[in-house]
N, C-alpha and C positions, 0 to 999 in steps of 0.2 A: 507692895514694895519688895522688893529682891534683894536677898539678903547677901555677903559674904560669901555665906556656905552654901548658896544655892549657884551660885558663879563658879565656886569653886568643885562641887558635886559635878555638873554639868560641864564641865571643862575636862574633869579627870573618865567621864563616863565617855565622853567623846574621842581623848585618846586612847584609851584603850581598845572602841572600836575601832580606829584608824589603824591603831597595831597591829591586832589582830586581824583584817583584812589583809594588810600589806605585807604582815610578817608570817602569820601562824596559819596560811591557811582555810580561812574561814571556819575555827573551830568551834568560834561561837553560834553560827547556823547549824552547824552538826551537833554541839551537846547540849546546851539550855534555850537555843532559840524557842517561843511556842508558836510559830507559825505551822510547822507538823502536828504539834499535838492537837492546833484549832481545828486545820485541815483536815485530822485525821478523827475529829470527832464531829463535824458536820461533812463527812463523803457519807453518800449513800450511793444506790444506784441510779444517780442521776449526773453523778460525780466523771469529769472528765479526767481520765487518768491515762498514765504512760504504759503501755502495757509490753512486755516480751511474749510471742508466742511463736514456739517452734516445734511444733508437734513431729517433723519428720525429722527431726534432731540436726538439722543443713547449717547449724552456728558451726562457724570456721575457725572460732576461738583467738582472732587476734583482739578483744578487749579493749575496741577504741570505742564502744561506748565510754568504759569505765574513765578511761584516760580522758575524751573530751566532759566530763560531766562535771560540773562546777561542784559540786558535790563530794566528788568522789568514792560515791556507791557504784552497786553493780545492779542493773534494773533487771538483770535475769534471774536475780533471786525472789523477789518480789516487786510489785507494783506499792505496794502500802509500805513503803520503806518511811518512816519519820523522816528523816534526811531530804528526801524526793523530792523538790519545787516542783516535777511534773512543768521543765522547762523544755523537754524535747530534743536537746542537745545530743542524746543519743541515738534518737530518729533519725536526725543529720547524717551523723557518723555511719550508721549503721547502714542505711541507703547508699552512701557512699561509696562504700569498702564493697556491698554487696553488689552493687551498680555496676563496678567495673568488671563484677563478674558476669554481671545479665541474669542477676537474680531479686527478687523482690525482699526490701527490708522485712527482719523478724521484729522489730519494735514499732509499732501502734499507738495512737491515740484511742479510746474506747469509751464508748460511756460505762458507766456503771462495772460492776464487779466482775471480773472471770467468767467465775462459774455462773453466774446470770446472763439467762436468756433474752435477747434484745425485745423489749416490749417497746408499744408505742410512746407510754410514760419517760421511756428511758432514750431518746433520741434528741440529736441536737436541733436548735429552734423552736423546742416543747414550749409552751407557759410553765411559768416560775410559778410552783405554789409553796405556802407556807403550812412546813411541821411545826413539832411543837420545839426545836432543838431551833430551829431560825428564827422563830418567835422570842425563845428565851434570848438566843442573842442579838435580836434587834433592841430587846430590853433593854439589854446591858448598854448598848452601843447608846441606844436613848441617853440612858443615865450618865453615862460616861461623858457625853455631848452638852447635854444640860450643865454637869458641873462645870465642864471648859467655859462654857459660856459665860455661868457664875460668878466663875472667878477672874474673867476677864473683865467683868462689867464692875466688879468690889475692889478688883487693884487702884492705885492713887498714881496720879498723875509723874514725871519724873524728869527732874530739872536738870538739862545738860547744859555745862557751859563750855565752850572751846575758845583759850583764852591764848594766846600767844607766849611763847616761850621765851621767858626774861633771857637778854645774852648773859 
């Protein structure tokens, strides 16, 4: 049964996200979200990431990566940015602006890390296998699953009535 204060937790946790979406920015994907920290502890080199590379220095420095990036990082500083959905939005841009010059975009899709050399393990379409770090978090996800289930199956039943409005 559902309490008062859990109506009212879930009511206040919700607008705050609405706020903050609409008002701030997205500053809760940028400071406490842990979708980066997950991310950023199960990428290996198998890991599909955004990458900048511009070895003959030809960036022209107009910055609409940064402006179209939901985000608002700059992916030329790093690919491992916590921040980084690794949404591609600066792919876009970037092809764009360099398009109309008849030049090939400097931001990439890539597997695995930088400085790693493209191995066949490291290509897209490989088989998925399992480390010991997706193991532990299937665990978790197990666990986490089993109790949702738990506690949906041990809630009590909940009696609505809609009853017409005295004039």
């Amino acid at each position: 049964m559902s309490t008062p204060a859990a109506g009212i937790a879930g009511a206040v946790v919700t607008l705050l996200a609405f706020l903050d979406f609409s008002l701030l920015g997205l500053r809760f994907c940028t400071t406490i979200c842990p979708y980066g920290y997950l991310r950023g502890m199960l990428s290996d080199g198998n890991t599909l990431l955004v990458e900048y590379r511009d070895q003959q220095h030809t960036c022209i420095e107009c910055k609409k990566c940064v402006r179209d990036c939901p985000m608002k990082i700059d992916i030329r500083q790093s690919p491992y940015q916590i921040e980084c959905v690794h949404c591609g939005e600066c792919i876009d841009s970037c092809n764009a602006i360099l398009g109309r010059l008849k030049r090939p975009g400097l931001i990439h899709y890539s597997w695995g890390a930088a400085q790693q050399a493209p191995s066949a393990a490291a290509q897209p379409g490989r088989r998925f296998r399992l480390d010991a770090k997706r193991v532990v978090l299937l665990l978790v996800l197990f666990f986490y699953v089993c109790g949702f289930f738990a506690a949906l199956s041990t809630r009590r039943d909940v009696l609505v009535r809609v009853s017409p409005e005295a004039p």
